[in-house]
C-alpha positions as CSV (number, residue, x, y, z in Angstrom):
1,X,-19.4,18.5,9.2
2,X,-15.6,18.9,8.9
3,X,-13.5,15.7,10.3
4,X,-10.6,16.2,12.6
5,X,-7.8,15.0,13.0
6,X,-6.0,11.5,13.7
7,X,-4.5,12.9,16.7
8,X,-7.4,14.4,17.7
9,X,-9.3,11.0,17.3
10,X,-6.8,9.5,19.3
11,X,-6.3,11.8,21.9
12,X,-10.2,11.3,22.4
13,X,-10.2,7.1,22.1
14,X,-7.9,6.7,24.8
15,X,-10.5,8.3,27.2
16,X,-13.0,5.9,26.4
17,X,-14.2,2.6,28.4
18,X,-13.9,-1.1,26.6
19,X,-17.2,-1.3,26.5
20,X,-17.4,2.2,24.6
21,X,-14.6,1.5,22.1
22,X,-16.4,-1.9,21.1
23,X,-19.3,-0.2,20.4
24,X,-17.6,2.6,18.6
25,X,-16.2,-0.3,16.4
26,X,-19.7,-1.8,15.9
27,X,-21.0,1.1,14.4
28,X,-18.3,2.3,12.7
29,X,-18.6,-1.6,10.8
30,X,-22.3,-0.5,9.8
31,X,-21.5,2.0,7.4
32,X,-19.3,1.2,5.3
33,X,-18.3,-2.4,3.5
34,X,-14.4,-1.8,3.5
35,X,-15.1,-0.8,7.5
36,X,-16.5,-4.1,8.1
37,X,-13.7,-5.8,5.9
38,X,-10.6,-3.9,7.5
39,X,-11.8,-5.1,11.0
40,X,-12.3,-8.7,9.7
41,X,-8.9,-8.2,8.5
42,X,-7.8,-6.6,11.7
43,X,-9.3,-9.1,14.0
44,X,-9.5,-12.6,12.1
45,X,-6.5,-12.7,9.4
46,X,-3.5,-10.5,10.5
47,X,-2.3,-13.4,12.6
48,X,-2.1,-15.8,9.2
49,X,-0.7,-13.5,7.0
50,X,-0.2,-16.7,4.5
51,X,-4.4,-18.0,4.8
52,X,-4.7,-14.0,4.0
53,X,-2.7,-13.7,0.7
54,X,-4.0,-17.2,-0.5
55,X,-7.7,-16.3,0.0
56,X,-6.9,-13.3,-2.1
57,X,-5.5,-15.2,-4.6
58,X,-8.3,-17.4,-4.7
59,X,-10.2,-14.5,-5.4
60,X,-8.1,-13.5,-7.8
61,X,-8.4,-16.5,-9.7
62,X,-12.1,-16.3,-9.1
63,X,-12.6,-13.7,-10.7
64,X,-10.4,-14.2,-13.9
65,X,-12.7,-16.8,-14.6
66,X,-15.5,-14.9,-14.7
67,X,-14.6,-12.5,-16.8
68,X,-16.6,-12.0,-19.9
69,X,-14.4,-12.9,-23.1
70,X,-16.0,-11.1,-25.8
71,X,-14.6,-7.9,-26.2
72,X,-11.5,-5.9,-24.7
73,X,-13.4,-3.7,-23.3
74,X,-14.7,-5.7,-21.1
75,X,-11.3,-7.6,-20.3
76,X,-10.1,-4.2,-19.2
77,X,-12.8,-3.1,-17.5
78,X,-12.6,-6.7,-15.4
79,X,-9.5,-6.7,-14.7
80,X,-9.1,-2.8,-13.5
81,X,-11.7,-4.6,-11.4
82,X,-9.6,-7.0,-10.1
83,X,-6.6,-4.7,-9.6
84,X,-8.5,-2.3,-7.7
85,X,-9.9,-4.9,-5.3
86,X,-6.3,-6.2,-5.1
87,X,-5.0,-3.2,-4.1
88,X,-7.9,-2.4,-1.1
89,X,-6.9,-6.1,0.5
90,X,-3.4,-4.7,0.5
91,X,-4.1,-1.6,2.2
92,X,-5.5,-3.7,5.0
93,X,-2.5,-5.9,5.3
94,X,-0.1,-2.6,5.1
95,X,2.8,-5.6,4.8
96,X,5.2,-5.2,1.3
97,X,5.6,-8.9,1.4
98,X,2.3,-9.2,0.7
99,X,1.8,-6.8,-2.0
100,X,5.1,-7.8,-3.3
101,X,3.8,-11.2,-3.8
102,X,0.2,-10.7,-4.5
103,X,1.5,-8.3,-7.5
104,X,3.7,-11.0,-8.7
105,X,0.6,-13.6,-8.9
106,X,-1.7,-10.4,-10.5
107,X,0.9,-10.4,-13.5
108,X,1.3,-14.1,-13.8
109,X,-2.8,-14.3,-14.5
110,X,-2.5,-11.8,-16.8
111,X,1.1,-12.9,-18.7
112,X,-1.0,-16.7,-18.9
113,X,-4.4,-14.8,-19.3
114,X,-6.4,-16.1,-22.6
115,X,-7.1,-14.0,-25.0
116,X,-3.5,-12.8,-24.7
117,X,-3.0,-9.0,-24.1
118,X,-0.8,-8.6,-26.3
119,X,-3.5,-7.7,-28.1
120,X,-4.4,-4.8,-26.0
121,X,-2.2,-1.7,-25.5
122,X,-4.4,-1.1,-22.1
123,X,-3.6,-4.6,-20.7
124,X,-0.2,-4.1,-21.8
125,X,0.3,-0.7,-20.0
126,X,-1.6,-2.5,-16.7
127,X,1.0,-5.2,-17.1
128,X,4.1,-3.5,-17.3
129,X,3.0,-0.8,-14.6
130,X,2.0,-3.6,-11.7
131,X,5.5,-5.3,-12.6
132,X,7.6,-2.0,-12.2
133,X,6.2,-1.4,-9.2
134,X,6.5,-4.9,-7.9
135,X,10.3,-4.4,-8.6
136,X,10.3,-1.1,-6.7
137,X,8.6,-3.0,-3.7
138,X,10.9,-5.8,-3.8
139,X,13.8,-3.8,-4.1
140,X,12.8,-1.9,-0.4
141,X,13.0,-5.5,1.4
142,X,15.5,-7.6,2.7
143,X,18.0,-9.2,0.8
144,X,16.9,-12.9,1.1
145,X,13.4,-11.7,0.5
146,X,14.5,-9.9,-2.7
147,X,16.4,-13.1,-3.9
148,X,12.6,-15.0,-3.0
149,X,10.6,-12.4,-5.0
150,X,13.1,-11.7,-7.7
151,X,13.2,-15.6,-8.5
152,X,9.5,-15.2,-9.0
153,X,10.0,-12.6,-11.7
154,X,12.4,-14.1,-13.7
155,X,9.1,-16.4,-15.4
156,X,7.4,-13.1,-16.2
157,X,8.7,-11.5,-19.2
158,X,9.9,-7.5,-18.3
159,X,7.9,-6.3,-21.3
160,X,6.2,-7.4,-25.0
């Protein structure tokens, strides 16, 4: 089965009762785990944008505990974890403030992150790619914004 379009889908959503699109919604939550997030997203967090980026980094932090210390490779494997998850709960927010800042707090764990990744031309390359592209968000936004975010990278150092 080939999917159409957005348009199409759109097109064919506005014909459709309340009571239709709710269920539409409740099924469409059923199959897949990032459905059911998005709508919690959607329908419980977008109005605190703030509550939203601090329960991520809760998770963030979370998780950076958990991570099993005993080799590289499983640092690296962890955290490309971490970054991947990261970047799903930013696709639901669709806001650059947000993955301005939660970028920002990614590279602070891993700058402060023990054993050091120095050590580890992976991390390294991780690190300096999620700070680049931080700059490159920060650098879209508003000026006062940009002085915010900007202030926050000066305590991570550009590169080892």
């Amino acid at each position: 089965m080939k999917a159409v379009s957005v348009v199409t889908i759109k097109k064919e959503l506005q014909h459709q009762s309340k009571e239709e699109l709710i269920a539409l919604c409740l099924r469409l939550s059923r199959f897949k785990k990032e459905n059911k997030e998005l709508l919690t997203y959607l329908l419980f967090e977008s109005e605190h944008e703030e509550g939203y980026i601090q329960s991520v980094k809760t998770y963030m932090d979370d998780e950076f505990e958990i991570i099993n210390r005993d080799s590289y490779f499983y640092i690296r494997k962890s955290v490309r974890k971490i970054l991947r998850n990261v970047k799903k709960y930013v696709r639901y927010s669709q806001k650059k403030e947000t993955e301005a800042e939660l970028l920002i707090y990614f590279c602070q764990i891993l700058k402060d992150y023990s054993p050091s990744i120095t050590r580890s031309t992976q991390l390294l390359n991780m690190y300096n790619r999620q700070l680049l592209l931080a700059k490159k968000i920060i650098s879209g936004l508003h000026e006062d914004l940009q002085y915010d975010y900007n202030e926050m990278l000066e305590d991570l150092p550009h590169t080892y």
